[in-house]
N, CA and C of each residue as an Amber inpcrd file, in Angstrom:
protein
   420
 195.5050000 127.2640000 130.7390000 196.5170000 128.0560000 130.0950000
 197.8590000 127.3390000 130.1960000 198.6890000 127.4040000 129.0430000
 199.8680000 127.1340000 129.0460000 200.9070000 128.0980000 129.1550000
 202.0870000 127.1340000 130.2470000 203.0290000 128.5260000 130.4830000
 204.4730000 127.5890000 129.6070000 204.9810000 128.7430000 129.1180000
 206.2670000 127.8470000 128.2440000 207.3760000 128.6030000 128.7690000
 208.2420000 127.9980000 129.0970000 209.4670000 128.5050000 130.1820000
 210.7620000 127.8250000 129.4750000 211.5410000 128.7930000 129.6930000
 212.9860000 128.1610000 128.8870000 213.9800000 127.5160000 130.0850000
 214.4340000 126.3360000 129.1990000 215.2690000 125.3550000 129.3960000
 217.0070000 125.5410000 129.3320000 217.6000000 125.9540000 130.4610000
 218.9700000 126.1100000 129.7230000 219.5860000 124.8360000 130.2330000
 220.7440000 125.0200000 129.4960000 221.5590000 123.6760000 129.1090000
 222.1590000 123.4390000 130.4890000 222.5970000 124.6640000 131.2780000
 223.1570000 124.3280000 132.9100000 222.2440000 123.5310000 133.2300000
 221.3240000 123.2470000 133.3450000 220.1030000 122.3770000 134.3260000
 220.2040000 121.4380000 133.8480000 220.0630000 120.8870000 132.6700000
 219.7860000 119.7260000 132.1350000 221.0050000 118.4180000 132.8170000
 219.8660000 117.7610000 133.2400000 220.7380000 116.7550000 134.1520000
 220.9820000 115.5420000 133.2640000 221.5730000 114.5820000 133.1540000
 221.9170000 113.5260000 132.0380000 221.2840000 112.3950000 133.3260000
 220.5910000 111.7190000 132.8800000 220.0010000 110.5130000 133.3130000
 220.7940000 109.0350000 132.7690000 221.4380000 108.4320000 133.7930000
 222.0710000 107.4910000 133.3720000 221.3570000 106.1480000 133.0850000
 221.3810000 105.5240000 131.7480000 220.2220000 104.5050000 131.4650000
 221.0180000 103.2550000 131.5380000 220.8080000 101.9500000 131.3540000
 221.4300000 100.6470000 131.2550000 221.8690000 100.6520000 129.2880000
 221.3630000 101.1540000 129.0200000 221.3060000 101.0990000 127.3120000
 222.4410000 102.4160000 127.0770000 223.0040000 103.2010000 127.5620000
 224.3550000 104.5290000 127.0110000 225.1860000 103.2360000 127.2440000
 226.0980000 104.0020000 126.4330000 227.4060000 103.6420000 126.1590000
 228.4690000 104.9260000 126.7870000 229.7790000 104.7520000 126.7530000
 230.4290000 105.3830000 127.2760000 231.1690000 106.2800000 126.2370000
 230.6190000 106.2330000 124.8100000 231.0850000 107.1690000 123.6390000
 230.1080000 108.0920000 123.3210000 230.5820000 109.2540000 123.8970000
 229.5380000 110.6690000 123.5020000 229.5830000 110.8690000 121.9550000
 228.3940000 111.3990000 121.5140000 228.3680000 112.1130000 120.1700000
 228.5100000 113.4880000 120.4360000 229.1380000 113.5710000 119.3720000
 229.2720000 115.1420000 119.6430000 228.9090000 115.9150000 117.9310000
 228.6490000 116.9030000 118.3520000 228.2820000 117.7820000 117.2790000
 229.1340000 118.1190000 116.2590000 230.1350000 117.7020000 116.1890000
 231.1450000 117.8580000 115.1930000 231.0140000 116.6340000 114.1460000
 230.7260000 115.7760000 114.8220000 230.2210000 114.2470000 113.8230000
 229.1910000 114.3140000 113.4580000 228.6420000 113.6090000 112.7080000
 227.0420000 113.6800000 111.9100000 227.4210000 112.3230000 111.1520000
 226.3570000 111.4740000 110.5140000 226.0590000 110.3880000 110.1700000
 226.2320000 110.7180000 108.3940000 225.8990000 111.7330000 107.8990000
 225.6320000 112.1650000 106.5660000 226.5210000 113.6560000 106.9810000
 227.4390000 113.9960000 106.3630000 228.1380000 115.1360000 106.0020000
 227.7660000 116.0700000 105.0090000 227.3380000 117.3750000 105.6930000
 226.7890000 118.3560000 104.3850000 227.8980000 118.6850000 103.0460000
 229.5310000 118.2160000 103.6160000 229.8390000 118.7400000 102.5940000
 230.1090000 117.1580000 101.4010000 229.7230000 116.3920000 102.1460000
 229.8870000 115.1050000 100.8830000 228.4680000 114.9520000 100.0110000
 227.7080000 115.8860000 100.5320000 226.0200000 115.9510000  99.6120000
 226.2200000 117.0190000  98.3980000 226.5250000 116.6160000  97.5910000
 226.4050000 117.7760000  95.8360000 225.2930000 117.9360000  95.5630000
 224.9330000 119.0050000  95.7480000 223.2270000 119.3160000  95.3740000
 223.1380000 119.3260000  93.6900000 224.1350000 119.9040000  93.1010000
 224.0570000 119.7470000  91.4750000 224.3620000 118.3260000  90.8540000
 224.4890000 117.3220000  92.1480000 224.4950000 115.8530000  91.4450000
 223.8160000 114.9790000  90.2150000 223.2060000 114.7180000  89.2170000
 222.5980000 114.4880000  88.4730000 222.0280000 112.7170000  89.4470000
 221.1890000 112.0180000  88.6840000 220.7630000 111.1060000  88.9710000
 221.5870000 109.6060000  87.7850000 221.5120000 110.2300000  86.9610000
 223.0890000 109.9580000  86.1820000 224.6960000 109.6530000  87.3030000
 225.1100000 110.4970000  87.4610000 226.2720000 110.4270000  87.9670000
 226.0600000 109.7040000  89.5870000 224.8200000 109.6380000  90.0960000
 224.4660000 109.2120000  91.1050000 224.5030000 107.4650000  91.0410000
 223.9880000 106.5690000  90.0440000 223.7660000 105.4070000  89.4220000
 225.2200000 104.9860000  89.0600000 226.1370000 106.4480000  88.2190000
 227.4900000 105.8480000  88.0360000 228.1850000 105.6090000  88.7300000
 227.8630000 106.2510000  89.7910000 229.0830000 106.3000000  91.0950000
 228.7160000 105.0840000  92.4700000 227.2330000 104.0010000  91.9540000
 227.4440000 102.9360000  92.3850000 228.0270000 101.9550000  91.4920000
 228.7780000 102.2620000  91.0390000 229.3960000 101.0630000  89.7770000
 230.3440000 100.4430000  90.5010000 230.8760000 100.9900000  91.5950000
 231.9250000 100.6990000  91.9650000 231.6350000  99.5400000  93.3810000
 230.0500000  99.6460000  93.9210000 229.5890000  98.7130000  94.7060000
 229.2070000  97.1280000  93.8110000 228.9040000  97.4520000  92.7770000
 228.0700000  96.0940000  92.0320000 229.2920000  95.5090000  91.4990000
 229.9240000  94.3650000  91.7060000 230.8290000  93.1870000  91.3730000
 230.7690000  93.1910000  89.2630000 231.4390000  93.3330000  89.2450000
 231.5150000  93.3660000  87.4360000 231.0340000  92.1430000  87.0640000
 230.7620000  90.7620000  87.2120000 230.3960000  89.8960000  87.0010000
 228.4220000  90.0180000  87.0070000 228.1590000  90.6110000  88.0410000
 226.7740000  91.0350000  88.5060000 226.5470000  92.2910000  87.0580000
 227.6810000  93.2610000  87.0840000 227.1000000  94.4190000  86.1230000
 227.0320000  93.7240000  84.6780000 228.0440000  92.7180000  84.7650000
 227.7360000  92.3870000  82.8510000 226.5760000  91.6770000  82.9740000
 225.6930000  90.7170000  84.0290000 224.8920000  89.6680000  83.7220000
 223.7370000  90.8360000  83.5320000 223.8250000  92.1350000  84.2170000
 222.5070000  92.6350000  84.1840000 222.3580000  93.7370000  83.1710000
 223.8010000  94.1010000  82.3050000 223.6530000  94.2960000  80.9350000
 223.1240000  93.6460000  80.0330000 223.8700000  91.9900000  80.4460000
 223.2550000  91.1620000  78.7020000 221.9440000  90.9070000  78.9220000
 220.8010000  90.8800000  80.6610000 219.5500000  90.9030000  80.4150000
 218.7880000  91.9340000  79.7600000 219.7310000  92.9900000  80.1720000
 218.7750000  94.4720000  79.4100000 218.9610000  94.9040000  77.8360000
 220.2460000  93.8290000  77.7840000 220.3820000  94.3100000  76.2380000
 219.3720000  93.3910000  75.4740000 219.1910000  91.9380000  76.3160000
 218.1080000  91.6170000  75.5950000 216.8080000  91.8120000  75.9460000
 216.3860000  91.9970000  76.6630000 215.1020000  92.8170000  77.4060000
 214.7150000  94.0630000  75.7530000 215.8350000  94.9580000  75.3870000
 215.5930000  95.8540000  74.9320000 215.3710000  95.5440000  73.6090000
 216.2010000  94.3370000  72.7400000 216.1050000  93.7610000  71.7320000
 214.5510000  93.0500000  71.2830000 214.1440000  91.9450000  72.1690000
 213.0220000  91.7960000  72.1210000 212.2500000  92.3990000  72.1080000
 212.1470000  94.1440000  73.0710000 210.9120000  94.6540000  72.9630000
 210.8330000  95.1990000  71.5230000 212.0020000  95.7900000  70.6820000
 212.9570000  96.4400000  69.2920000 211.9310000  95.3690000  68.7050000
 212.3170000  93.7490000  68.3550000 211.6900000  92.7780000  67.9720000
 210.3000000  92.6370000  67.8620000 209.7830000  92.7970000  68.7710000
 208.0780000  92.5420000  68.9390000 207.5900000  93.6770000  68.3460000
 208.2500000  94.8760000  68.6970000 207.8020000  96.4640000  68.0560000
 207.8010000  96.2710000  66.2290000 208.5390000  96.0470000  65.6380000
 208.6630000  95.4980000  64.5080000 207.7260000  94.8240000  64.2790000
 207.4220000  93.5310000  64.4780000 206.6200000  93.0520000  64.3780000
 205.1670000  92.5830000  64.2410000 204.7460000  93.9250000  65.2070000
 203.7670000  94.2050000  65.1850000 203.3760000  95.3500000  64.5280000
 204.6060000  95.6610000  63.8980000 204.0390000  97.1650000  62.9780000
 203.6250000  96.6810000  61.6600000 204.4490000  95.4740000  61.2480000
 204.6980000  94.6080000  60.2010000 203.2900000  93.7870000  59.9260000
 202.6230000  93.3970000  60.6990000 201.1550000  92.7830000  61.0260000
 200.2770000  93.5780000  60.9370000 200.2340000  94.7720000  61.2020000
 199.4350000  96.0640000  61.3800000 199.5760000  96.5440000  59.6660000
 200.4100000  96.4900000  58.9610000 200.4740000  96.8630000  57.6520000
 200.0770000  96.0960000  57.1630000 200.6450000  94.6070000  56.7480000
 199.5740000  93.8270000  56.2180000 197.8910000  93.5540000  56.5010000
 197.5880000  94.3910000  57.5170000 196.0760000  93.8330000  57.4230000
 195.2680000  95.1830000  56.9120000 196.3900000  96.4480000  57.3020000
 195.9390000  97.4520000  56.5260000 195.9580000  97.3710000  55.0860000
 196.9980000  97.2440000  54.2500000 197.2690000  97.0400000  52.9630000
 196.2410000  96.1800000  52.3260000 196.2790000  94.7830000  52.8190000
 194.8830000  94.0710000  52.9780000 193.4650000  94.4080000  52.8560000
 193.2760000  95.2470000  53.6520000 192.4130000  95.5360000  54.2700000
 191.8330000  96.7500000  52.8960000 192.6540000  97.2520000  52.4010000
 192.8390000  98.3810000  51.5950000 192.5530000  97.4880000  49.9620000
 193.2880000  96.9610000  49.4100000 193.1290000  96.3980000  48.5800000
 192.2570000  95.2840000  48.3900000 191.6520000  94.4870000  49.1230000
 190.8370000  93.9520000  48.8140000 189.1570000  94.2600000  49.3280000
 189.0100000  94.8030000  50.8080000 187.7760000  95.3750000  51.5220000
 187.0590000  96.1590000  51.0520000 187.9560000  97.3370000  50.5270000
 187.7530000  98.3520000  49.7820000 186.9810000  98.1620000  48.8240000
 187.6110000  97.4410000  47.5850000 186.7960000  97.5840000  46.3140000
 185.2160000  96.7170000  46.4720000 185.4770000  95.0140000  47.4960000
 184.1720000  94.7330000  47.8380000 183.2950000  95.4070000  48.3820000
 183.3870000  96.1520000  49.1020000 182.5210000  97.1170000  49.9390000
 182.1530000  98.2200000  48.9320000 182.7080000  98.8370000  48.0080000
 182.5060000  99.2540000  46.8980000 181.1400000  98.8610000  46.1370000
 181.7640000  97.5330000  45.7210000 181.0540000  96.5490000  44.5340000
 179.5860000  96.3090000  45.2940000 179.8810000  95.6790000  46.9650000
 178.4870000  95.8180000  47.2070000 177.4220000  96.8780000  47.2790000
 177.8740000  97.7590000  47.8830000 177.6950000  99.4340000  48.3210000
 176.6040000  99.3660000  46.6890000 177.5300000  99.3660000  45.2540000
 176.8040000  99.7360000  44.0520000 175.6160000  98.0840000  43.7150000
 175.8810000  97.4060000  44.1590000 175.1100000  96.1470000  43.6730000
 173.6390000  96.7140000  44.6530000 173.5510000  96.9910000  45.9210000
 172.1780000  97.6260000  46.6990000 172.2170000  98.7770000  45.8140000
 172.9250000  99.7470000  45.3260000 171.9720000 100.8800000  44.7950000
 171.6500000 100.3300000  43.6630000 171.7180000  99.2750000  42.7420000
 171.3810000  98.6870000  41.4130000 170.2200000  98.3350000  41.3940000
 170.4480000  97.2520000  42.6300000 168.7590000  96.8530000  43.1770000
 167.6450000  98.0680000  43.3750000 167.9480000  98.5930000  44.1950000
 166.9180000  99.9440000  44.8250000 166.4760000 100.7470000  43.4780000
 167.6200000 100.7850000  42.5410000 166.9220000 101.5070000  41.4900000
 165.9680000 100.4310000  40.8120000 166.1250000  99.3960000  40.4940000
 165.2750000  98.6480000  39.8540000 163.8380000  98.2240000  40.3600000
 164.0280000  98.4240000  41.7510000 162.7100000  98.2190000  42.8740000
 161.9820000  99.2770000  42.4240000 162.5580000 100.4630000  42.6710000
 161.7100000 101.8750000  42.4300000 160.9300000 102.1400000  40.4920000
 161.9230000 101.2880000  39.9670000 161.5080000 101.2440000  38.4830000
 160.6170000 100.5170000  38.4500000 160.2430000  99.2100000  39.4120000
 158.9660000  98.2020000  39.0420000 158.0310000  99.0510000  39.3990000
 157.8750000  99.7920000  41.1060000 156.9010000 100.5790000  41.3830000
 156.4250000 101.2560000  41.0000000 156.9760000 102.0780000  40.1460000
 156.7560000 102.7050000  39.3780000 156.1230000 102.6180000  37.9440000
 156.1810000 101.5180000  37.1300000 155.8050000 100.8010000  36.5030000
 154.3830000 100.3670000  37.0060000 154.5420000  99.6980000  38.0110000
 153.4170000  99.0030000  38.9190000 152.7140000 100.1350000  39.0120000
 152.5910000 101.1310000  39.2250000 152.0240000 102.6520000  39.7990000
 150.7840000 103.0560000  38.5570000 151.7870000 103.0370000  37.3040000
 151.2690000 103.8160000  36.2070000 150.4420000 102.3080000  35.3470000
 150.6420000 101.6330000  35.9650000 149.9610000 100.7470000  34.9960000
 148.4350000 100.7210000  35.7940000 148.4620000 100.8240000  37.7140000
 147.3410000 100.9450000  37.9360000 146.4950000 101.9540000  37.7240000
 147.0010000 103.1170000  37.5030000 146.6220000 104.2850000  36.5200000
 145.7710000 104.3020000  35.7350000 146.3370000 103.5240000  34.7460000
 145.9470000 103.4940000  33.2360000 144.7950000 102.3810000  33.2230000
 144.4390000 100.9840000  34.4620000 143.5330000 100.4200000  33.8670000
 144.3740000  98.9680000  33.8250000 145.7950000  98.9650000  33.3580000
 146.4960000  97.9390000  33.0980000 146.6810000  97.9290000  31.5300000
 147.1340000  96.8150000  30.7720000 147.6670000  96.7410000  29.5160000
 146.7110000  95.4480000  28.9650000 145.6780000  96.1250000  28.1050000
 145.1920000  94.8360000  27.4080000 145.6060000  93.3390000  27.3960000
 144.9090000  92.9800000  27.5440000 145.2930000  91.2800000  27.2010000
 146.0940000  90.4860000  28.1530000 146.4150000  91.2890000  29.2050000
 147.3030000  90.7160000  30.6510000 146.5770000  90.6800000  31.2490000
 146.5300000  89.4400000  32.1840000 145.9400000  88.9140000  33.3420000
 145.8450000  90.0400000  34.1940000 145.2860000  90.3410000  35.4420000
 145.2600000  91.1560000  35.9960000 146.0560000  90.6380000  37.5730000
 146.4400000  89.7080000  37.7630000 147.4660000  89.6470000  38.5810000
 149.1860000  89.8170000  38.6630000 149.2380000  89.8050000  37.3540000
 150.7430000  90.3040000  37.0060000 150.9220000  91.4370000  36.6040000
 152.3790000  91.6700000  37.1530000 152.2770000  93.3410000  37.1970000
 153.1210000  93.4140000  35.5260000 153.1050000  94.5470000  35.1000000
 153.7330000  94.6860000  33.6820000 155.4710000  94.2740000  33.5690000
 155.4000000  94.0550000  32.5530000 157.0860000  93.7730000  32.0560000
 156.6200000  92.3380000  32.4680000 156.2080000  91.1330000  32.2290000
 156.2290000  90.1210000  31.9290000 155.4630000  89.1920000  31.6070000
């Protein structure tokens, strides 16, 4: 079992170490001040208000990288929209109608296949057509 017993501040003895110093902290100081923390600070005004740490020489070099950082990506974005249309447009005007043209050139065939068989069908039917060999099929 645990017994928990209170500690008052009369008792507490200060142990003198090689590592104190002879400057107490005291509770009136703090490292971070609640009233210099703005809770409605934005993250905006937070970024602006290091402007004043970064050397202006440092803030313009790391403008003109981002302005071109941002240009190039502007650039390549273009560019690739521009490539993307031509192969569509492309792609549209000429794919299209071949795929078309072939698409109808197989159903041209298929009908004409089904017309020999058919042919071929009724001629074995009938006996065949006088006077033709009997290894060729009709129509020639």
């Amino acid at each position: 079992m645990v017994l928990v017993e209170e500690v008052k501040e009369d008792i507490i003895v200060d142990h003198e170490s090689d590592y104190e110093t002879e400057s107490e902290f005291s509770d009136d100081m703090s490292v971070a001040s609640d009233d210099d923390f703005d809770t409605n600070e934005t993250l905006a005004q937070r970024i602006a208000a290091l402007k004043d740490i970064v050397p202006p020489e440092t803030r313009t070099a790391v403008s003109k990288s981002a302005t071109r950082v941002v240009d190039l990506a502007k650039w390549a974005a273009n560019g690739t929209g521009q490539l993307a249309w031509w192969i569509t447009t492309s792609a549209l005007l000429v794919g299209l109608p071949l795929a078309l043209a072939i698409e109808d050139e197989a159903r041209i065939t298929q009908q004409e296949r089904e017309m020999q068989m058919q042919s071929a069908g009724q001629q074995q039917l009938m006996g065949g057509a006088p006077g033709q060999p009997a290894g060729v099929p009709a129509g020639f």
